[in-house]
C-alpha positions as CSV (number, residue, x, y, z in Angstrom):
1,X,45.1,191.4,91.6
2,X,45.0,195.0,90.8
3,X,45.7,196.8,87.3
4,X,48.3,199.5,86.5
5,X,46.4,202.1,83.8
6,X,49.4,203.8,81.8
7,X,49.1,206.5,79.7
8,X,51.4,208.5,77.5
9,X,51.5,212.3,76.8
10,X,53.7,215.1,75.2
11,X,54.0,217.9,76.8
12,X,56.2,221.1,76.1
13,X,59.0,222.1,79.0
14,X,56.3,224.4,80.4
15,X,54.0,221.8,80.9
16,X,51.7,222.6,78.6
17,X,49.9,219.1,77.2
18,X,50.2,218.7,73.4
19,X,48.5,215.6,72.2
20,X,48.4,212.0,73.8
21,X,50.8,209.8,72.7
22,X,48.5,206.9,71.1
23,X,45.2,206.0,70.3
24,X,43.5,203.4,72.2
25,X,41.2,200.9,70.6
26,X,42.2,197.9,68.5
27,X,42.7,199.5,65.0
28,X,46.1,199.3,63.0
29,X,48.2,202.0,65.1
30,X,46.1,201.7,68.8
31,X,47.0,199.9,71.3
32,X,44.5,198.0,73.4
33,X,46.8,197.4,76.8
34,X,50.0,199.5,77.3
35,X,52.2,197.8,79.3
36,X,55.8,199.3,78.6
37,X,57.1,202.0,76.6
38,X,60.8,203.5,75.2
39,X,62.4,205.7,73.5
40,X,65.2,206.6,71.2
41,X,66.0,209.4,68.9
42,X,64.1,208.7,66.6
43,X,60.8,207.0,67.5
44,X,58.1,206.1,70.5
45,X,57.7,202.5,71.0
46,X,54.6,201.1,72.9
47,X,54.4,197.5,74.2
48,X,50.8,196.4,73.5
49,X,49.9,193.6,75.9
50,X,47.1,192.7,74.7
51,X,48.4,192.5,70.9
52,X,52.0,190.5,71.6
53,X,53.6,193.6,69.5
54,X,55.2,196.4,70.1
55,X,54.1,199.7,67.6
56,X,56.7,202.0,66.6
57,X,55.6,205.7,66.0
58,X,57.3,208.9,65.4
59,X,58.4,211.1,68.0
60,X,55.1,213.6,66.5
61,X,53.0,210.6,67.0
62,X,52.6,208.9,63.7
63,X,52.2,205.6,63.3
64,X,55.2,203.6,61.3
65,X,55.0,199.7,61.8
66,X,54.1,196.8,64.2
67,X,56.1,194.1,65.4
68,X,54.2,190.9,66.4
69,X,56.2,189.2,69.2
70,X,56.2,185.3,69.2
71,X,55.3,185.4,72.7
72,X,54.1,187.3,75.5
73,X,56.6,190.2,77.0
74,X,55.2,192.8,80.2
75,X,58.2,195.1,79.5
76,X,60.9,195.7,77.6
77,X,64.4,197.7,76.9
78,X,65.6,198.6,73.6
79,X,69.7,197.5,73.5
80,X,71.8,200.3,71.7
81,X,73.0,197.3,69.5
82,X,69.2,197.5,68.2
83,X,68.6,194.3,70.4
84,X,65.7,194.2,72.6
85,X,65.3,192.5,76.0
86,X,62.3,191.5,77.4
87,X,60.6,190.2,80.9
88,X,57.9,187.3,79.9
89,X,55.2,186.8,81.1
């Protein structure tokens, strides 16, 4: 078995790093395990393993909202239709 550590960061076009992209722990707005991430033009959304959810956050790294999934998902896609697929676990 081996483990895939993911982390997310902005940076600006020069490469200059800016802030990470969430908080890890198991507050409301961390994530414990990161397993997939997307995003659209208007927010960040982090799968959280761990949690069953995925946390939305804005695009300057705020949190906004959690959505508990009724099972467990290792990645997912965000539809344009505002559906979501997802691989299970």
């Amino acid at each position: 078995m081996y483990w895939i550590w993911m982390n997310i960061c902005a940076v600006n076009r020069n490469g200059k790093f800016l802030r990470n992209g969430y908080k890890k722990g198991r507050g409301q707005g961390e994530v414990i395990s990161l397993y997939d991430f997307d995003v659209d033009k208007d927010y960040l959304y982090l799968l959280d393993g761990a949690k069953s959810a995925i946390l939305r956050y804005t695009h300057d790294g705020h949190f906004v909202d959690l959505c508990q999934l009724p099972f467990r998902a290792i990645r997912f896609k965000q539809m344009h239709n505002g559906w979501y697929l997802f691989a299970l676990a």
